[in-house]
C-alpha atoms as a printed R data frame, in Angstrom:
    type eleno elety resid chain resno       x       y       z
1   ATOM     1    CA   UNK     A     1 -48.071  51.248 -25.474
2   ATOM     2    CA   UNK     A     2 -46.187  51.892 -28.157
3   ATOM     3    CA   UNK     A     3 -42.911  52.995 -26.012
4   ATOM     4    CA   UNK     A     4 -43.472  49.538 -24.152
5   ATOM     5    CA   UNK     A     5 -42.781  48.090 -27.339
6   ATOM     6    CA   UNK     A     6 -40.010  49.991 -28.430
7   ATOM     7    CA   UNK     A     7 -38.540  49.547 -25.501
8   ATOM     8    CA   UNK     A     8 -39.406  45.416 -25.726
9   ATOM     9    CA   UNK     A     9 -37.436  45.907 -28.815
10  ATOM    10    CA   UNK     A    10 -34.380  46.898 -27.737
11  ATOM    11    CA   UNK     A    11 -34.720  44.895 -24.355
12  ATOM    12    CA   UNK     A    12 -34.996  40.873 -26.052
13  ATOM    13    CA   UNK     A    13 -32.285  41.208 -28.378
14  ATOM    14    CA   UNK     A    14 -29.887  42.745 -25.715
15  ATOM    15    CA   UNK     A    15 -30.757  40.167 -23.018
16  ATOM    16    CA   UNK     A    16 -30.448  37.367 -26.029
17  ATOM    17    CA   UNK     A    17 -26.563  38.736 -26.543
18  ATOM    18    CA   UNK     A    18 -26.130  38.815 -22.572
19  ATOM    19    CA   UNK     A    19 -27.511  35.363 -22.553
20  ATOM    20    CA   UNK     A    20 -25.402  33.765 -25.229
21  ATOM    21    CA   UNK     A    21 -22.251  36.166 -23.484
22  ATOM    22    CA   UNK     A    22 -23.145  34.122 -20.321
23  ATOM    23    CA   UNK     A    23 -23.193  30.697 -21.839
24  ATOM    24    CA   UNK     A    24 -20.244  31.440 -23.336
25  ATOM    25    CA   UNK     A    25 -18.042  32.584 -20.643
26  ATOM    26    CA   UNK     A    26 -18.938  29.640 -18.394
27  ATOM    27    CA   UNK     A    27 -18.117  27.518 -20.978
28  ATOM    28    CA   UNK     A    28 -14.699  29.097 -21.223
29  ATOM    29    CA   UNK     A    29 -13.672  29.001 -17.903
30  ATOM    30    CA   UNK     A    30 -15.221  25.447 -17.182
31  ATOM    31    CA   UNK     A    31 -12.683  24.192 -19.638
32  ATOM    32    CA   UNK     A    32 -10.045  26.478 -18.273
33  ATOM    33    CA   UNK     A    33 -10.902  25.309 -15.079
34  ATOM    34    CA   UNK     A    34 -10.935  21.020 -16.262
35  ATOM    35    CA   UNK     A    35  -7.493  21.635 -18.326
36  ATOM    36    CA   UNK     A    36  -6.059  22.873 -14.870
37  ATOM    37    CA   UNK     A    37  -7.321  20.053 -12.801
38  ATOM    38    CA   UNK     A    38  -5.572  17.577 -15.481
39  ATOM    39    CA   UNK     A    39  -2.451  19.467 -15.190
40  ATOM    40    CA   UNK     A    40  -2.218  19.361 -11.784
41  ATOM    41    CA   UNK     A    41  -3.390  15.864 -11.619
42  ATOM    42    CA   UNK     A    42  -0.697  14.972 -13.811
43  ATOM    43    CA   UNK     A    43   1.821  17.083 -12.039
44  ATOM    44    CA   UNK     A    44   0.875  15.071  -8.783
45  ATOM    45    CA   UNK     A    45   0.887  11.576 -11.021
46  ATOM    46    CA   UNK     A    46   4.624  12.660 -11.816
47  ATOM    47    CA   UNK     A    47   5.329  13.693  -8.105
48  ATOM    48    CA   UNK     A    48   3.721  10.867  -6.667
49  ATOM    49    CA   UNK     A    49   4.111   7.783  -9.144
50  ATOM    50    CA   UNK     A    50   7.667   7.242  -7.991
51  ATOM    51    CA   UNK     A    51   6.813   6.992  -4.607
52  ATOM    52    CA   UNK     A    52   4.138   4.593  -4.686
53  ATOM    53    CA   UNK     A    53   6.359   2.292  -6.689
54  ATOM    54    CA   UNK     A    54   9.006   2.725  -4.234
55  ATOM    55    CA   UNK     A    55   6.542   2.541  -0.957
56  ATOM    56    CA   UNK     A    56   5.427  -1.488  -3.095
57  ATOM    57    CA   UNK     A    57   9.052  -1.826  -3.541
58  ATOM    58    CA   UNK     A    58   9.829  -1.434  -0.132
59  ATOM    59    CA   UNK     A    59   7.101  -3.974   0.954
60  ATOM    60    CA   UNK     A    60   7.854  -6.585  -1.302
61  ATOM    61    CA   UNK     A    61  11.172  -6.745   0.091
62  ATOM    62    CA   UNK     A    62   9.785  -6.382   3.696
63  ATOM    63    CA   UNK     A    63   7.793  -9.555   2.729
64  ATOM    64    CA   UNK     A    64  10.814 -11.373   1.149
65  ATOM    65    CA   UNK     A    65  12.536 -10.764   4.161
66  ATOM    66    CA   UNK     A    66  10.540 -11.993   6.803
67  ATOM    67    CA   UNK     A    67   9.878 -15.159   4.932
68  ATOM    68    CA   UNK     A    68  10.763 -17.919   7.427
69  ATOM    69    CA   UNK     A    69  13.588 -19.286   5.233
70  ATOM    70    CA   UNK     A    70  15.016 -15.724   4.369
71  ATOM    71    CA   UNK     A    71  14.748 -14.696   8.025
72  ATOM    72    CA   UNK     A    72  16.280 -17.646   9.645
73  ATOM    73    CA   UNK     A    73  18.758 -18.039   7.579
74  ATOM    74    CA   UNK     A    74  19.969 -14.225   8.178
75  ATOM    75    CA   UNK     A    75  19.670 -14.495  11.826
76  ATOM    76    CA   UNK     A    76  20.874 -17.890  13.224
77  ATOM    77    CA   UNK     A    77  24.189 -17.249  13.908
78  ATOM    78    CA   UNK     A    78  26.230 -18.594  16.616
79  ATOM    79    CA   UNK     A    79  24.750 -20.874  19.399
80  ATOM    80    CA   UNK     A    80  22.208 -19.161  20.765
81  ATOM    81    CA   UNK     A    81  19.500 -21.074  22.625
82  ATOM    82    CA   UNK     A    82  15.681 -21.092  21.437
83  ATOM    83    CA   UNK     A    83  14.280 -18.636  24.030
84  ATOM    84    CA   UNK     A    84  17.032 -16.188  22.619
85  ATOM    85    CA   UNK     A    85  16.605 -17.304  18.761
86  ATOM    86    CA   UNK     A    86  12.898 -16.516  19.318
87  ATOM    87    CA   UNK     A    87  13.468 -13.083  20.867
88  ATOM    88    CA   UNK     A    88  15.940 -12.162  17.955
89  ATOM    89    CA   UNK     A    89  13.206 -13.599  15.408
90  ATOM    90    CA   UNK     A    90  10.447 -11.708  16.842
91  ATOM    91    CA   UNK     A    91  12.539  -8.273  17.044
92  ATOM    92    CA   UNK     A    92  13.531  -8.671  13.581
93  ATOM    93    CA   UNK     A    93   9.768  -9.169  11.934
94  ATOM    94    CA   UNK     A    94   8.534  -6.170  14.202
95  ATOM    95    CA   UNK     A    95  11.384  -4.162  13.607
96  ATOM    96    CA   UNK     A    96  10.993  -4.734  10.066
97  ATOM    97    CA   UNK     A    97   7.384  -3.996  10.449
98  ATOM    98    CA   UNK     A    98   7.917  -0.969  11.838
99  ATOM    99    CA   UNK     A    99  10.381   0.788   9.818
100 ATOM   100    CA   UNK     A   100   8.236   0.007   6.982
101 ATOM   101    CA   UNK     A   101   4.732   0.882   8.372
102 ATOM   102    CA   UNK     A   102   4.628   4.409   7.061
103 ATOM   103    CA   UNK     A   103   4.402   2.846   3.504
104 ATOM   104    CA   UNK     A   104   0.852   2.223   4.291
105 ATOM   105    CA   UNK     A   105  -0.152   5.487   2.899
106 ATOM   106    CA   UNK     A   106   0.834   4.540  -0.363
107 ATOM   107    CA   UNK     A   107  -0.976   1.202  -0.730
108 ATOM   108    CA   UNK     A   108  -4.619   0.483  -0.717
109 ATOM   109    CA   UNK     A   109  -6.296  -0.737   2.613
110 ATOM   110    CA   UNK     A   110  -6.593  -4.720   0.941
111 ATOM   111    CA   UNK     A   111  -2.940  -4.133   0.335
112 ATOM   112    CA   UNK     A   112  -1.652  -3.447   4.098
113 ATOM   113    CA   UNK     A   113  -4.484  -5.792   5.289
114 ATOM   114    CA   UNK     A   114  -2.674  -8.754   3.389
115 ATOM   115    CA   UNK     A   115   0.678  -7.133   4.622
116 ATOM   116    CA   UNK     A   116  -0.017  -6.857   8.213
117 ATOM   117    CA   UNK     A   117  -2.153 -10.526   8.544
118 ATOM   118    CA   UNK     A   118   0.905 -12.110   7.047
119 ATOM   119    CA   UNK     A   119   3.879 -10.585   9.302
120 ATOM   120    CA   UNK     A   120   1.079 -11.606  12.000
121 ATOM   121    CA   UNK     A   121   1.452 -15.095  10.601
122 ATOM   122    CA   UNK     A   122   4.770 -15.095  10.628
123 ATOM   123    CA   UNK     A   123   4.798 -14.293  14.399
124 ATOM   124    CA   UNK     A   124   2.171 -16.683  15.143
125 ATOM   125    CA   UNK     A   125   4.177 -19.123  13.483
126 ATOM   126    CA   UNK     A   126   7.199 -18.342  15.128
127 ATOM   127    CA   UNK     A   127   5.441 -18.150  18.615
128 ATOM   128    CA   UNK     A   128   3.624 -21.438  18.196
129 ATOM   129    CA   UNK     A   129   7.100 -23.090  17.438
130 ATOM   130    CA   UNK     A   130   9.217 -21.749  20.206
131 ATOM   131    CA   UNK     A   131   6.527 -22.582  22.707
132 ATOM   132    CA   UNK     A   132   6.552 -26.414  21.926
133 ATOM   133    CA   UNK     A   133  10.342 -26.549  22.322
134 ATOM   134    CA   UNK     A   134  11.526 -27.334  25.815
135 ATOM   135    CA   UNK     A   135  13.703 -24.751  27.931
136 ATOM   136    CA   UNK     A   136  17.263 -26.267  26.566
137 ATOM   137    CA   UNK     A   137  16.152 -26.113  22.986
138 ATOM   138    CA   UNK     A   138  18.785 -24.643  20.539
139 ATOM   139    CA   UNK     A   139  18.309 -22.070  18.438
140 ATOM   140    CA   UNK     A   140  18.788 -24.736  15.425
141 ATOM   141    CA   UNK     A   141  15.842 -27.008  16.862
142 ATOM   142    CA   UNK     A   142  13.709 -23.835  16.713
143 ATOM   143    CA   UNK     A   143  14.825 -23.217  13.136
144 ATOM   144    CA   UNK     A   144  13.957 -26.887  11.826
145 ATOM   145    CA   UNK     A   145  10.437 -26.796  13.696
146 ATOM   146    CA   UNK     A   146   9.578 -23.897  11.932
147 ATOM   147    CA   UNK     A   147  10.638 -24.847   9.083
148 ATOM   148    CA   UNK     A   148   8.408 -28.056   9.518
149 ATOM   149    CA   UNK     A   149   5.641 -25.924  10.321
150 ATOM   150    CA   UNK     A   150   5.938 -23.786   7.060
151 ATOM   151    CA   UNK     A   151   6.207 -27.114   5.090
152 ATOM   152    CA   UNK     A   152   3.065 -28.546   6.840
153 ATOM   153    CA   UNK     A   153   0.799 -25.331   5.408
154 ATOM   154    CA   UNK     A   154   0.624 -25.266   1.251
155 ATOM   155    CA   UNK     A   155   1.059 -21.381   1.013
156 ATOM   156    CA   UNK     A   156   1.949 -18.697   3.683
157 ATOM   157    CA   UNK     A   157   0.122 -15.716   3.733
158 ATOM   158    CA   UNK     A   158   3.671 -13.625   3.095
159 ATOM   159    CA   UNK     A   159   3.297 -15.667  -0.531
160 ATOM   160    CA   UNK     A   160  -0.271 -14.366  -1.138
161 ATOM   161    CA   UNK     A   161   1.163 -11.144  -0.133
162 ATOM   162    CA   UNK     A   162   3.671 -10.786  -2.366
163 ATOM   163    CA   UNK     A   163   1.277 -12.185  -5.076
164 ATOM   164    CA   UNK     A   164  -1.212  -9.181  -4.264
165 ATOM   165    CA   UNK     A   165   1.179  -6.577  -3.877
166 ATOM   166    CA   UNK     A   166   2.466  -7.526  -8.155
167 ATOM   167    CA   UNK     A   167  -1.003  -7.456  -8.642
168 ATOM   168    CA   UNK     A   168  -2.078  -4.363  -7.393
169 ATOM   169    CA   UNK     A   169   1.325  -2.336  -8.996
170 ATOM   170    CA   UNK     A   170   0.347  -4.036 -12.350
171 ATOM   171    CA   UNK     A   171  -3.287  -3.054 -11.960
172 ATOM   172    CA   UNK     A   172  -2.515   0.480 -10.795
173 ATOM   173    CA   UNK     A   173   0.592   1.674 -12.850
């Protein structure tokens, strides 16, 4: 009995120490572990900041550009008739589209949603026109009925778009 509590004597003490030496360590390397996850987050932040700004850059002017006024004015050139000026408008927005689709990654899913339903407006918009213009239209009667078109509505959904986008870059950086 009295060996048991010799031995209870040496025992509690050393598994107290081994105890607190536990604690201890795994409070070390927790915080080891958090100031590594900041540095790499900010490491990333530094990596991928500029790119994000760029990829919103890139969209707002994809959205100034496929504004009706902005894209007409660009592309009517020449005398082209309305079947052709509608072709060469509808190329333009999806080519524009396109080439900036990969910027999607970048951007919250609100943000492309309001990207993509406006170019999608602007197409509509442009399809609606050109199809209530008779085969010997010009391209310039195609130009003036969408510009009626755009005056008719109160905002385009490329505006909200554009709104959104400075929103979400103020919010977010």
């Amino acid at each position: 009995m009295e060996a048991l509590i010799e031995f209870g004597k040496i025992i509690l003490p050393a598994g107290a120490v081994l105890y607190a030496m536990f604690l201890m360590t795994r409070l070390f390397i927790r915080k080891e572990y958090d100031s590594k996850l900041i540095e790499i987050k900010l490491k990333n932040t530094e990596v991928v900041l500029p790119i994000r700004l760029a990829a919103y850059e890139r969209i707002c002017l994809f959205l100034e550009r496929i504004m009706p006024k902005n894209l007409i004015v660009r592309l009517n050139v020449g005398e082209m008739s309305a079947l052709e000026f509608h072709q060469v408008l509808l190329h333009e927005v999806r080519e524009e589209f396109s080439h900036n689709v990969s910027q999607q990654v970048y951007m919250s899913v609100q943000a492309w949603e309001v990207v993509s339903s406006a170019m999608e407006e602007i197409v509509m918009i442009v399809n609606e026109c050109a199809s209530s213009l008779g085969e010997d239209a010009k391209s310039i009667d195609l130009a003036r009925k969408v510009f009626e078109r755009v005056m008719e509505r109160e905002h385009l959904q490329v505006d909200y778009a554009l709104v959104f986008i400075k929103e979400e870059i103020q919010q977010n950086f």
